[in-house]
Backbone as a ProteinNet text record, in pm:
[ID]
protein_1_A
[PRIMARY]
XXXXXXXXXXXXXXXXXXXXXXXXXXXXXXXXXXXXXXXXXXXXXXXXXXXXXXXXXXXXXXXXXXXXXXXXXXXXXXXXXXXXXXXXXXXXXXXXXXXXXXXXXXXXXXXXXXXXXXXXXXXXXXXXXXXXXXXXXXXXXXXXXXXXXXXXXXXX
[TERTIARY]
-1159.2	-1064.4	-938.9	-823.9	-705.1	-642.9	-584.8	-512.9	-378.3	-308	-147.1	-85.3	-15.9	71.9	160.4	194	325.8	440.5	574.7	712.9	678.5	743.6	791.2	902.9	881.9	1009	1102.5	1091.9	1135.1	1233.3	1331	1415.6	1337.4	1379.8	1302.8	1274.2	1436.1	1470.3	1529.2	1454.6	1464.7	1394.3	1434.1	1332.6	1302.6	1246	1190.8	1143.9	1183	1105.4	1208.3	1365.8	1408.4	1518.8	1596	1654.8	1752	1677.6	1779.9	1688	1754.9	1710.1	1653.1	1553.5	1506	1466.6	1507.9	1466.7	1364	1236.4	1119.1	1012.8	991.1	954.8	820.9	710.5	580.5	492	421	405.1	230	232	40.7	18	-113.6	-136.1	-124.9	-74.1	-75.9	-19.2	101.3	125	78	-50.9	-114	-38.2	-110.5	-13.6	-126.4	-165.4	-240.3	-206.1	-89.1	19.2	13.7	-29.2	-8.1	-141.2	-186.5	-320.9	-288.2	-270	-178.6	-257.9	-394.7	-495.4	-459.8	-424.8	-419.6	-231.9	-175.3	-46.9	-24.8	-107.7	-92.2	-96.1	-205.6	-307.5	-251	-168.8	-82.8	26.2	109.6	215	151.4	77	57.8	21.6	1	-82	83.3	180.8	345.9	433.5	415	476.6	392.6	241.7	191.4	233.8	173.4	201.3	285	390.6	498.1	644.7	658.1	759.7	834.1	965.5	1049.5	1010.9	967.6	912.4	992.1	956	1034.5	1122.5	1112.6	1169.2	1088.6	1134.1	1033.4	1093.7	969.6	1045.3	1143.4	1249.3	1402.6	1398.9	1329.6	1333.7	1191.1	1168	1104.9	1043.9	1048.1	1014.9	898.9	786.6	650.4	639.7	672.6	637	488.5	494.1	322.8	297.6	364	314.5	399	456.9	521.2	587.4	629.4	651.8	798.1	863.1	1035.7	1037.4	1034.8	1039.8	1218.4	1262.2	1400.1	1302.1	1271.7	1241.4	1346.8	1361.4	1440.3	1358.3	1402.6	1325.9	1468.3	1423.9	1511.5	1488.8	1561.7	1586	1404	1359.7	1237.4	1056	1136.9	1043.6	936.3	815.9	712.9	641.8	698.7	625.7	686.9	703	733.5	728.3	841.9	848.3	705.8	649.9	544.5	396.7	432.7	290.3	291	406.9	417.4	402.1	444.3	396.2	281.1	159.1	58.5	-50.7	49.3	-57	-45.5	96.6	88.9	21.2	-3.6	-79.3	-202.7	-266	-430.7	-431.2	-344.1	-381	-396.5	-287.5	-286.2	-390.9	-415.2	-576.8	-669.6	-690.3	-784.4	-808.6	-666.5	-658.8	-709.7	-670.3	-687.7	-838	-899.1	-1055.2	-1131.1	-1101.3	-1122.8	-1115.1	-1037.7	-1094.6	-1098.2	-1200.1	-1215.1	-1186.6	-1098.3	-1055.1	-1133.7	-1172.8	-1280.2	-1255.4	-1101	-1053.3	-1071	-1049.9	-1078.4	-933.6	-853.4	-749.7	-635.4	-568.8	-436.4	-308.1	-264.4	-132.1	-147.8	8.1	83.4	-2.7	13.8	-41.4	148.9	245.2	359.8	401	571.4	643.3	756.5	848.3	995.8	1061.7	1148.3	1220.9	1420.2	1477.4	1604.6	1719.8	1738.5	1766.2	1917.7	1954	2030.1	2137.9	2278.4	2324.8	2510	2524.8	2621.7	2591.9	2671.7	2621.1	2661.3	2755.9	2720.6	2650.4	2573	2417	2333.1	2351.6	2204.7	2201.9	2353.3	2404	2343.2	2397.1	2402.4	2172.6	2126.4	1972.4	1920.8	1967.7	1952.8	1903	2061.8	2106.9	2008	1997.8	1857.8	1744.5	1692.9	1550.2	1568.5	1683.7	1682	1719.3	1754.5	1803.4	1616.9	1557.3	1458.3	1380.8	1326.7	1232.7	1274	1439.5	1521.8	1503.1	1548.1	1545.6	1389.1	1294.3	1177.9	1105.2	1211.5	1156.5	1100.6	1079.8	940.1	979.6	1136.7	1239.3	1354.1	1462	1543.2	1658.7	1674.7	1781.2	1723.2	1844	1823.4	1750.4	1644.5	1628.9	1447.7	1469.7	1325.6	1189	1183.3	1102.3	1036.6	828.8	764.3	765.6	782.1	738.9	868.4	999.7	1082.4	1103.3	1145.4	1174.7	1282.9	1341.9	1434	1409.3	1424.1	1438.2	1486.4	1455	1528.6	1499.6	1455.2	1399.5	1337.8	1235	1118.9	1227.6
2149.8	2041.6	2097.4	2069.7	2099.3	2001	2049.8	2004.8	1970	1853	1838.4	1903	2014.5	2060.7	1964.4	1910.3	1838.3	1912.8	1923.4	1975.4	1952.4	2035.4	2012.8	1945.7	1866.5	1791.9	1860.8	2017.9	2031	2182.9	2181.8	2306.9	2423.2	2489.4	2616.9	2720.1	2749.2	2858.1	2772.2	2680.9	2561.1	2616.2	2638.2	2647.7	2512.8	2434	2336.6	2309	2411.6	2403.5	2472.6	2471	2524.3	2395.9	2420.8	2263.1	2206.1	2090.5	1928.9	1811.5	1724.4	1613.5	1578.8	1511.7	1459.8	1350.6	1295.4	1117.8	1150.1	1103.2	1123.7	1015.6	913.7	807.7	883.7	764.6	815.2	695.6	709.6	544.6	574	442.7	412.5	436.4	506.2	500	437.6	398.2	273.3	141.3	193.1	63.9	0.3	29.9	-101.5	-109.4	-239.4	-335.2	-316.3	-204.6	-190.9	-229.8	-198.9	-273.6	-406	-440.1	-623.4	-694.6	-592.6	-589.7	-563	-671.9	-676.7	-565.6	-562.2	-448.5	-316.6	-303.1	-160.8	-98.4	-218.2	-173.4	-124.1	-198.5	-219.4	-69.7	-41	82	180.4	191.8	334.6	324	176.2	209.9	243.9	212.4	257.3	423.3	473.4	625.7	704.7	616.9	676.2	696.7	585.1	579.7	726.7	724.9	757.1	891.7	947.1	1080.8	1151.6	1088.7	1175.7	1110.8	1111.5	1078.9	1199.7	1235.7	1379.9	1460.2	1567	1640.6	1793.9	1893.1	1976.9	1982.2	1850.1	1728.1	1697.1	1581.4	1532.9	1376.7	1260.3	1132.4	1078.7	1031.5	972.5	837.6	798	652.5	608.1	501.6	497	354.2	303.5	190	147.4	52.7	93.5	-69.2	-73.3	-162.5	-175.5	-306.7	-314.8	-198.4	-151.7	-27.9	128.2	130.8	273.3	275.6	438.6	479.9	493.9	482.7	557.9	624.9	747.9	817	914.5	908.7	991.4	1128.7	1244.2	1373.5	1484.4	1532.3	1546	1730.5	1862.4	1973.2	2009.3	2072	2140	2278.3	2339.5	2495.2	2481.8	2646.8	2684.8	2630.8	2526.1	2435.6	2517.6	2534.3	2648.1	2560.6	2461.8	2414.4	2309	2326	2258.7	2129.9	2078.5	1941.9	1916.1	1973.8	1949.5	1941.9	2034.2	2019.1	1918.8	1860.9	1755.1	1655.9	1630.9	1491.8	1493.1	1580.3	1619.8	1556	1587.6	1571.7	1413.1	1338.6	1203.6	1129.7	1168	1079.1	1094.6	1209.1	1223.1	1146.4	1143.1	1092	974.9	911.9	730	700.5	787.1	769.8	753.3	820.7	859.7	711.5	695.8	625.4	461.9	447.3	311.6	262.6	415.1	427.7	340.1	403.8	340.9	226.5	144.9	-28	-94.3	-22.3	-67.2	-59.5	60	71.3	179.4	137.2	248	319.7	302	393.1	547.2	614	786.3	806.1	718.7	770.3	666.6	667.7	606.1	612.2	721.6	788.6	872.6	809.6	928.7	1081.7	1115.2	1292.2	1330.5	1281.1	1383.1	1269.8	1271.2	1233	1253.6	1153.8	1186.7	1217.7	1313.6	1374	1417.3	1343.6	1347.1	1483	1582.8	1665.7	1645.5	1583.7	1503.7	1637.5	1625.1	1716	1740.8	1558.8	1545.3	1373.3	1352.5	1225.2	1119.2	1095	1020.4	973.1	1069.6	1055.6	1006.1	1045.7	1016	875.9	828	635.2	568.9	650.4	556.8	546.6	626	596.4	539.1	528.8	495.5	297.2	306.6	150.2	138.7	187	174.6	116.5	222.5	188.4	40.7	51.2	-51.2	-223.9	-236.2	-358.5	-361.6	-228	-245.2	-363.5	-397.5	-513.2	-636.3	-643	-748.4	-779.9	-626.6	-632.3	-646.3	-678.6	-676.8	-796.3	-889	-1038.7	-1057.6	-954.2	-983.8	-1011.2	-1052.1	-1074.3	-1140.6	-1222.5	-1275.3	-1209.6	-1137.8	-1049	-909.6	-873.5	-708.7	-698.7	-626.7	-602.9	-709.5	-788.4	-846.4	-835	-698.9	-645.7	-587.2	-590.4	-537.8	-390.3	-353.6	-223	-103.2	-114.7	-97	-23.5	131.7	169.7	305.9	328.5	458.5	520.8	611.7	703.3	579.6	606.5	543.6	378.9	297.4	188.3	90.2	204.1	167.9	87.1
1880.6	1861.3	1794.6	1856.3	1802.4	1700.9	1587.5	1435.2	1508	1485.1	1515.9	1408.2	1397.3	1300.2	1287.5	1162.3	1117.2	1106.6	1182.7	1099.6	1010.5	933	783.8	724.7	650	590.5	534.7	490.1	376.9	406.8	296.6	405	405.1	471.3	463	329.9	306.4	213.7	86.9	61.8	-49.2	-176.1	-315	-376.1	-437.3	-491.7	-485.2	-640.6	-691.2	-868	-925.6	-863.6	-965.3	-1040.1	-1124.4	-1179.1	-1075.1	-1125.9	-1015.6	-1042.3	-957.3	-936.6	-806.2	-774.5	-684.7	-704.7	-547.7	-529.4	-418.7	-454.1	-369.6	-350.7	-242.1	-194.4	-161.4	-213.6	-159.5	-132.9	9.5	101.2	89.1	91.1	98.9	228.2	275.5	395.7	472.5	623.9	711.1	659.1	569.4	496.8	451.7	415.3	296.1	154.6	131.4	-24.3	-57.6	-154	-190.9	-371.2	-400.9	-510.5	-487.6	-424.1	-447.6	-499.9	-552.1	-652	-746.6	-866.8	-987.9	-1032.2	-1102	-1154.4	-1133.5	-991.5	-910.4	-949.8	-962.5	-1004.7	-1141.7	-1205.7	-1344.9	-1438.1	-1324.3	-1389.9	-1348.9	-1237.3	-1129.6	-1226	-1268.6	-1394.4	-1507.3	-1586.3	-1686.8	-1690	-1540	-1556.7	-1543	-1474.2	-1411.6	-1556.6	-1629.7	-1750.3	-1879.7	-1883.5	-1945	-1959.8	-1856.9	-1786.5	-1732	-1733.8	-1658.3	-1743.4	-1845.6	-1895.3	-1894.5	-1936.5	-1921.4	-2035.3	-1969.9	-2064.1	-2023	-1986.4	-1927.2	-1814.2	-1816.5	-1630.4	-1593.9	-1547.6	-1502.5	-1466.2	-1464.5	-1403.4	-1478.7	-1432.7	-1511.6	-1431.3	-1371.1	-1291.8	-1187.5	-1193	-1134.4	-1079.9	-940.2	-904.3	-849.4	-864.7	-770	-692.3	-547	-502.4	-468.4	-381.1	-278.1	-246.6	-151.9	-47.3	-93.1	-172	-195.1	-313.3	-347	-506.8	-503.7	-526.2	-514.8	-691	-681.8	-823.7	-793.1	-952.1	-930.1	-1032.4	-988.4	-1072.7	-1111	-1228.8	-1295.6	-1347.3	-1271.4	-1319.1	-1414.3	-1494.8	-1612.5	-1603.9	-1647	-1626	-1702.8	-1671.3	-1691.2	-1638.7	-1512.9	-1499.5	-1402.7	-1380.5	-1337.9	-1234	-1205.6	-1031.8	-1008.1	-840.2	-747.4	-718.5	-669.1	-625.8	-545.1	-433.2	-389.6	-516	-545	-669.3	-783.7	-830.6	-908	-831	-714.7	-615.6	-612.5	-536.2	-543.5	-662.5	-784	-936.6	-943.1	-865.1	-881.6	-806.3	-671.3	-605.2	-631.1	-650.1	-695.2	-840.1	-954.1	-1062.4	-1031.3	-1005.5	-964.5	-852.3	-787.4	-684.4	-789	-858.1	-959.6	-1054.1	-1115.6	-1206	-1156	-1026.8	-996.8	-904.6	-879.2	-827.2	-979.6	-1079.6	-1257.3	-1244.1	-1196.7	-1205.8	-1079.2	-978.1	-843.6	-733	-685.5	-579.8	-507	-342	-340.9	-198.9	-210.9	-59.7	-57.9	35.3	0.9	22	79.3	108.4	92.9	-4.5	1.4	42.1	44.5	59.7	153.4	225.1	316.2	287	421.9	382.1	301	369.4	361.9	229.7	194.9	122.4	179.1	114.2	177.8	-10	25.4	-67.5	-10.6	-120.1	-75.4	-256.2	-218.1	-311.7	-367.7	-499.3	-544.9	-556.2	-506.8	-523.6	-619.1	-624.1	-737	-797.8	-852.6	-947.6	-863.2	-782.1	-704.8	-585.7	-523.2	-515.2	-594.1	-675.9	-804.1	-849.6	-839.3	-882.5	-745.8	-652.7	-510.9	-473.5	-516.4	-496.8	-615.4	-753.5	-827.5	-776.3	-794.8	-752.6	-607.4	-507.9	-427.4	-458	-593.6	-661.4	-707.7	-776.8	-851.2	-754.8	-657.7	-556.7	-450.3	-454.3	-390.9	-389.4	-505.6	-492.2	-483.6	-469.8	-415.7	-233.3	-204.2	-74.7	-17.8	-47.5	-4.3	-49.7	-125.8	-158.4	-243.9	-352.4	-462.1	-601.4	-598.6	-707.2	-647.6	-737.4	-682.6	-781.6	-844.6	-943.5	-994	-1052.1	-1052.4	-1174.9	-1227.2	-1374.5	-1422.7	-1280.2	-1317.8	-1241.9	-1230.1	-1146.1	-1282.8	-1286	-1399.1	-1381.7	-1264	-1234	-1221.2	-1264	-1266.8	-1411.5	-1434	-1535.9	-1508.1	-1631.3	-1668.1	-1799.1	-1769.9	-1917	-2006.6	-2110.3	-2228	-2236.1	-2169.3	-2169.9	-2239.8	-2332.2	-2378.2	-2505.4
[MASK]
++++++++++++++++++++++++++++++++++++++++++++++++++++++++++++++++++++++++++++++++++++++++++++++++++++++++++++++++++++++++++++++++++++++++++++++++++++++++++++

């Protein structure tokens, strides 16, 4: 039986862990709302907030609808792994974390991710403001700012 190789999303001669910003969207398998399980959200934010606050870089934003993640990642000089391997640690944790109060899929998430590499500040406003109008444009709010799942650096 033959494997479909996927293209790759990603540039070739990219390094991927060295400092910047990235805006990187990550989708539930087959589109499930698997987020529209207050419990299951609750517990994927509390593990997004917990765990990945900026530490050597790391998340500077971050929105979690029904069906997908929109994170802004933030590597700082000296940072020792890859945009792929920090996505990686997020979807298995929040798999992990939300198996913990009942969820008993093997598989949630996209195999891939989409990743967009932030390359001056107005990029970084213009997806920003994205994250942030998202759960407008998808009906699950009627203004900016009153979405639970909605955070930035500095917030708390």
């Amino acid at each position: 039986m033959n494997k479909i190789r996927r293209k790759s999303l990603r540039l070739p001669d990219y390094d991927y862990s060295q400092r910047g910003a990235y805006f990187v969207t990550i989708c539930c398998r087959d589109k499930q709302k698997i987020f529209r399980n207050e419990r299951y959200a609750d517990t994927a934010w509390d593990y997004i907030r917990k765990y990945f606050q900026i530490e050597s870089g790391d998340i500077t934003v971050a929105v979690l609808l029904h069906d997908h993640l929109h994170l802004m990642i933030e590597f700082n000089e000296g940072n020792k792994i890859t945009l792929g391997e920090r996505v990686k640690q997020i979807k298995i944790g929040i798999w992990l974390a939300i198996r913990g109060v009942g969820f008993n899929g093997k598989r949630m998430w996209q195999k891939n991710y989409y990743e967009h590499i932030i390359r001056h500040e107005r990029d970084w406003i213009e997806k920003v403001n994205y994250m942030q109008k998202n759960p407008i444009t998808k009906g699950l709010i009627n203004e900016t700012g009153k979405w639970k799942y909605l955070w930035f650096i500095g917030m708390d």
